[in-house]
C-alpha positions in Angstrom: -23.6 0.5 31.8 -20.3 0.7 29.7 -20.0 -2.2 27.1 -16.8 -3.8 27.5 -15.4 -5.6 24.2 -12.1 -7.3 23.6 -8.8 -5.8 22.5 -9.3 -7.4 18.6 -12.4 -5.1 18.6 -10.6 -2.2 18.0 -9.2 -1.5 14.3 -8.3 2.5 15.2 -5.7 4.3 17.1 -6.1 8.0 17.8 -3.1 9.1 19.0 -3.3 12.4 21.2 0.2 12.4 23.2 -1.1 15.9 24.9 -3.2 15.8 27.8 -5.4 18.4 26.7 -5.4 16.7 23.1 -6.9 13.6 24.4 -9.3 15.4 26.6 -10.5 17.1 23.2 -10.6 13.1 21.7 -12.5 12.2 24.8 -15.1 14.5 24.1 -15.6 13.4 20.6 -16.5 9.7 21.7 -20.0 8.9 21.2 -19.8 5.8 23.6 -17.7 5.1 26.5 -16.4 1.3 26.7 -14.2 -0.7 29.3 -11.0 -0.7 29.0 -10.3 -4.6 27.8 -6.5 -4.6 28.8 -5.2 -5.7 32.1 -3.8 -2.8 34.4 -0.2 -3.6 34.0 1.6 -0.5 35.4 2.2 0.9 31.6 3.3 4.1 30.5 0.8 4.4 27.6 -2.9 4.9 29.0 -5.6 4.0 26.7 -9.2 5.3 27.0 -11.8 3.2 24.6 -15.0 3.9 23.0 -16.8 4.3 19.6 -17.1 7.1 17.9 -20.3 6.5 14.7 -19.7 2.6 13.9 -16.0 2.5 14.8 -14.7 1.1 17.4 -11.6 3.3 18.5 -8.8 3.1 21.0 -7.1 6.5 22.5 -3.8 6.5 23.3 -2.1 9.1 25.7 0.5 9.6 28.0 -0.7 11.0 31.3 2.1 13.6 31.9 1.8 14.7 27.9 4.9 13.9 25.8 6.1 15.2 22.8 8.9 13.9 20.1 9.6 11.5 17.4 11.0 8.7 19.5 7.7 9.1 22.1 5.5 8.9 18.9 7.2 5.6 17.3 7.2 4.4 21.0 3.1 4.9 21.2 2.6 3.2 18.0 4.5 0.2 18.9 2.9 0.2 22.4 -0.3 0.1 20.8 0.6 -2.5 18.1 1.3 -4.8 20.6 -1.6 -4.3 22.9 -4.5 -4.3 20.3 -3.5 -6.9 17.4 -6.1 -5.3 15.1 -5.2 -1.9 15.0 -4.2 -1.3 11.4 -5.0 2.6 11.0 -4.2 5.4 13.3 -4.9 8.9 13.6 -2.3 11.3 15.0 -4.7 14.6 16.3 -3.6 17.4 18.2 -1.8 20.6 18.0 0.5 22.1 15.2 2.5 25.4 14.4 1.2 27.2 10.7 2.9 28.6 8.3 1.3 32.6 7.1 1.6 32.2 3.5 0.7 35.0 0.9 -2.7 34.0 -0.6 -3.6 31.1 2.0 -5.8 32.1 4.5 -5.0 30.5 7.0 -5.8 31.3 11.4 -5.9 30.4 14.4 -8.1 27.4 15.1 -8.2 26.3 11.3 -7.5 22.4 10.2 -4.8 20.8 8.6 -5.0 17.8 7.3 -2.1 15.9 5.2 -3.3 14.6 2.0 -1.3 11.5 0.9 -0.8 11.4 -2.9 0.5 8.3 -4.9 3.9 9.5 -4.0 4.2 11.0 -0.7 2.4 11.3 2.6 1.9 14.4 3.0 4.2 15.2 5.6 8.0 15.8 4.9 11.0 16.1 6.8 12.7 19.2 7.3 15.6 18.4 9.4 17.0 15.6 7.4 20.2 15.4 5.4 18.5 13.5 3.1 15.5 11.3 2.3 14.8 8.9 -0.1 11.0 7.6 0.9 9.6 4.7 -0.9 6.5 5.2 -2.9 3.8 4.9 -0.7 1.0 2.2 -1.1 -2.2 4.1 -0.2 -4.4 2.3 2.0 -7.4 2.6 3.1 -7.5 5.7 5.1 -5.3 7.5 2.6 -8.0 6.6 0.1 -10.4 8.3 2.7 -8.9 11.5 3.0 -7.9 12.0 -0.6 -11.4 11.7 -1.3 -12.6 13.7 1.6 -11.8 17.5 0.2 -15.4 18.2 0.4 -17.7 16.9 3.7 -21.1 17.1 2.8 -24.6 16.4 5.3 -23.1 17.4 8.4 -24.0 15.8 11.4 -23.1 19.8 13.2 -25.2 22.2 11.3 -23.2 25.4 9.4 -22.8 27.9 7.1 -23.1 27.5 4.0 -26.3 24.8 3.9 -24.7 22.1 6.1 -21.7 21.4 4.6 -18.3 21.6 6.3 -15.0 22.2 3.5 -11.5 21.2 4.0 -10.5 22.7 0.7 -12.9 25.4 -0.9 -12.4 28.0 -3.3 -14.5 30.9 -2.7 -13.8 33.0 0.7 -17.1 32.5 2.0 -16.5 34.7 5.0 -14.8 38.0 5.3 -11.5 38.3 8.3 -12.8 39.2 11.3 -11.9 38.6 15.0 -13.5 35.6 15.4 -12.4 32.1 14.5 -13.9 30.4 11.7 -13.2 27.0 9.8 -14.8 27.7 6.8 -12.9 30.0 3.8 -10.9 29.9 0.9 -7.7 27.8 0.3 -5.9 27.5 -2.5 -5.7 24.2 -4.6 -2.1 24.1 -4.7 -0.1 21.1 -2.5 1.6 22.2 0.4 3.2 20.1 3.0 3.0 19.5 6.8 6.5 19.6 7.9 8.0 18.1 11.2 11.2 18.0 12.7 12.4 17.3 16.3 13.1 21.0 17.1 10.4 23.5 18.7 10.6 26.6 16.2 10.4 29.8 17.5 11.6 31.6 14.6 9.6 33.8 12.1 12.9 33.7 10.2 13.7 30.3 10.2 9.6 29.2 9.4 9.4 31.6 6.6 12.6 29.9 5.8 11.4 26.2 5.7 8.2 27.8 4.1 10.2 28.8 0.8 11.9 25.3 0.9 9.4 23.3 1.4 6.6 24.7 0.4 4.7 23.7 4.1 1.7 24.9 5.7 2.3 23.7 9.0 5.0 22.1 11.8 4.4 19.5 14.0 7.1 17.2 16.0 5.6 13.1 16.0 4.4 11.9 12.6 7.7 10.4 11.5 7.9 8.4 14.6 4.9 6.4 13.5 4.6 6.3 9.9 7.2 3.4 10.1 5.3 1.5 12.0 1.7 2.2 11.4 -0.3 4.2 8.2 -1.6 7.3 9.9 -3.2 10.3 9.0 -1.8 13.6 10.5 -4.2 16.3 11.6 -3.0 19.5 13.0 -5.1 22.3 14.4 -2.8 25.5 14.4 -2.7 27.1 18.1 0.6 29.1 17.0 2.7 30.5 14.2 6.1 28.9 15.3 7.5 32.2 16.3 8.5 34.1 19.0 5.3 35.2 20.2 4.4 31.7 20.8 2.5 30.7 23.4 -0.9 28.1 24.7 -3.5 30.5 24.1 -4.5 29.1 21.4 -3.6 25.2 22.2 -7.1 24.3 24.0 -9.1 25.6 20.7 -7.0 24.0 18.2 -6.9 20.4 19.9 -10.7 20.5 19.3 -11.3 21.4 16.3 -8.3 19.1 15.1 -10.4 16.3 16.9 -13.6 17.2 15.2 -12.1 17.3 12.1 -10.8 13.9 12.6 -14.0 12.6 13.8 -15.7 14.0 10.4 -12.8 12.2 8.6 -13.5 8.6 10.3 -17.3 8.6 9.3 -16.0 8.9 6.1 -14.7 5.2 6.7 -17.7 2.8 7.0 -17.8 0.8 10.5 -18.5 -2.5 9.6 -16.3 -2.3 6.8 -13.2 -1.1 8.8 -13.6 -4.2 11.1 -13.7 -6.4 8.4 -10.8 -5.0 6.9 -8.8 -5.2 9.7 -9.5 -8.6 10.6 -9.0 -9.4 6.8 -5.4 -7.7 7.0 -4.6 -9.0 10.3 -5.5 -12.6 9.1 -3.3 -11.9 6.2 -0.4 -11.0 8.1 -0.5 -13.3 10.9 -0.2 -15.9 8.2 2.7 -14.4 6.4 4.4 -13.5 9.4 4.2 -17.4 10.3 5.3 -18.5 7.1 8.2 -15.8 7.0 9.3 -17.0 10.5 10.1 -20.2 9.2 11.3 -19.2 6.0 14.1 -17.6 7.9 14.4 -20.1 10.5 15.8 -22.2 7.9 18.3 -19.5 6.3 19.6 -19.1 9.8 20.2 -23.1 9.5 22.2 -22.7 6.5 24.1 -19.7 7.3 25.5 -22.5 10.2 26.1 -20.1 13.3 24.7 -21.4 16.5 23.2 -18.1 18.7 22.1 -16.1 16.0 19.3 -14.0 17.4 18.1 -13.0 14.1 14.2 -13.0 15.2 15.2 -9.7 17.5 18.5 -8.8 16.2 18.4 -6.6 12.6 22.5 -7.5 12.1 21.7 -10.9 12.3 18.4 -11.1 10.6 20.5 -9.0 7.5 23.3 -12.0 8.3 21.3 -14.6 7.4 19.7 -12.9 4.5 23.4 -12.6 3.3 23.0 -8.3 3.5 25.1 -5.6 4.5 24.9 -5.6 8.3 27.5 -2.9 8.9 26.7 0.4 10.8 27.2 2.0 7.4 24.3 0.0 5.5 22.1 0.4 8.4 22.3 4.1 8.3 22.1 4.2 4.4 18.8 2.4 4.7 17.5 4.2 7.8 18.0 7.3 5.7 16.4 6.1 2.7 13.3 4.6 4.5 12.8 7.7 6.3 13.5 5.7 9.4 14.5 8.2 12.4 13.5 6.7 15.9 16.7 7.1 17.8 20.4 7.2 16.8 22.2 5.9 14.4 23.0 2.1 16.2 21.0 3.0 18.9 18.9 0.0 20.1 15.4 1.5 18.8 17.1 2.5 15.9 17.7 -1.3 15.2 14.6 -2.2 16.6 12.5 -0.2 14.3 14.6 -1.5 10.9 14.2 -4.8 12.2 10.4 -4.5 12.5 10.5 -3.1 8.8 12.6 -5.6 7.3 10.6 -8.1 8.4 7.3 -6.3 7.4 8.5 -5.8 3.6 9.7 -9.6 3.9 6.4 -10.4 5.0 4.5 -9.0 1.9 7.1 -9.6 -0.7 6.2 -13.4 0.5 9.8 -13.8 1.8 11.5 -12.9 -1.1 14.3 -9.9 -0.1 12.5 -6.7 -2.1 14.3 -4.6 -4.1 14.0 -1.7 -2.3 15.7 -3.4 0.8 18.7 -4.1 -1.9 18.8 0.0 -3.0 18.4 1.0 1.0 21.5 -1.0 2.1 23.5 0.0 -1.5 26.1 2.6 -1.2 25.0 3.6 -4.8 23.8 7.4 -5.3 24.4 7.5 -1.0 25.3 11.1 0.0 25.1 12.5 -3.8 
């Protein structure tokens, strides 16, 4: 019999927006559980389970989507649906990047490694970016941490111990796919952009530029919303030979690799600390709506819609609301769902506004002041 929990259970997301990259997440489940959400009709399916001690909720469109504004779309679906969801995982497929002295194949694992500065994954289709410095949390913590995988629960070569990053090639090139062999210790980037590539030129192009090791197309649409770790198992090499030979493979051993990376998080803690964070949050958020509630007072317009509407909610906080300053800090928070003035455009800078009011207890950070500035802009 399935155990059936309630939606607050669940404190993961593993996003797999292909269908074959959630049937390589449904295999990784170690218990089925029912789904606790009402059948509404939705778009997003979810399929539930636990996989070690975490309790974890897949999300998944049944036709397979791709894209920045489907991936910010999922995240906010799932937000919304399970209230204690504070981590995701974005698994699937990716394109790599053949660079002299990285051996890297067919099947192989990528994994962006947050640093104190950056995520791990950059932009590459961008006139220009100016991220804020990233606050790790706890799963960046996780994977920073997790270079090396020792005791195994899936015995292998050499003595039980699967390697993200390792420096001696431990196995010679051969035909036959294998996840274990030299990398080098130098940072690279996963790169995404909204445009399949097909070009060897324009890859080796972005390779040189960026200094990447792999493409894939959804991470920026959630990293707004939700702190997630990118995993990528290459099934191409973004060229014009590319094709879904390779997809299948590459979807599961992305989802074992993500599997490996979430024991690395205990259970009982990541409940806890999702409850803790949620708690936290709820409070703030409660506080923060009434906080504004009475700037909207002063401000002395009747109508303004400033809990849904980002040019009033900058209105009252006596900002720059014009297109301009909208786009300035959509730019420099790395803030891409939709077009510029389009209504998820708005909709996802009025989610982080209020986020960064929310933990800067109401007080209007600087970085909000900088994003909206036209200071530096377009230099």
């Amino acid at each position: 019999m399935s155990l059936c929990l309630t939606a607050e259970d669940y404190t993961v997301a593993w996003f797999a927006p292909l269908h074959f990259e959630a049937s390589a997440a449904l295999l990784m489940l170690d218990e089925h559980h029912v789904s606790p959400l009402p059948n509404t009709g939705q778009q997003l399916c979810y399929r539930f389970g636990r996989m070690g001690r975490t309790n974890v909720a897949i999300a998944f469109f049944p036709a397979g989507e791709i894209g920045i504004g489907v991936a910010g779309y999922m995240a906010s679906e799932v937000q919304r649906d399970l209230p204690n969801i504070k981590t995701g995982l974005l698994v699937g497929v990716g394109a790599g990047i053949p660079r002299y002295g990285h051996d890297l194949r067919l099947g192989d694992v990528v994994i962006a490694t947050p640093t104190e500065n950056n995520s791990g994954v950059l932009g590459y289709d961008m006139v220009k970016v100016e991220p804020e410095k990233i606050v790790l949390k706890q799963w960046q913590e996780c994977t920073r941490s997790a270079y090396t995988l020792r005791n195994d629960q899936f015995p292998g070569f050499p003595g039980d111990a699967y390697k993200i990053q390792a420096k001696p090639r431990e196995v010679q090139r051969d035909k036959l796919p294998s996840t274990i062999r030299g990398t080098s210790q130098c940072p690279l980037w996963v790169i995404w952009g909204a445009t399949v590539i097909k070009s060897a030129d324009l890859r080796d192009e972005l390779a040189r530029e960026y200094k990447a090791i792999a493409i894939e197309m959804e991470a920026a649409g959630m990293m707004n919303t939700l702190p997630v770790a990118v995993i990528r198992g290459i099934s191409d090499w973004a060229n014009a030979d590319k094709n879904d030979v390779w997809q299948g493979y590459a979807a599961a051993t992305a989802a074992a690799a993500a599997k490996e990376l979430l024991a690395c998080l205990d259970g009982s803690n990541s409940i806890s600390y999702g409850t803790q964070i949620r708690d936290q949050s709820r409070m703030n958020r409660e506080n923060l709506k009434v906080l504004l509630a009475s700037k909207a007072a002063e401000y002395g317009q009747p109508n303004m819609d400033w809990q849904n509407s980002v040019v009033d909610l900058l209105k009252i906080l006596n900002l720059d609301s014009s297109p301009g300053a909208r786009k300035r800090l959509a730019q420099r928070w790395n803030i891409l769902v939709g077009e510029n003035g389009s209504a998820s455009r708005n909709v996802a800078l009025h989610r982080t506004i209020t986020e960064r009011l929310a933990t800067n207890n109401g007080v209007v950070p600087d970085s909000l002041l900088r994003g909206l500035s036209v200071e530096d802009y377009g230099s």
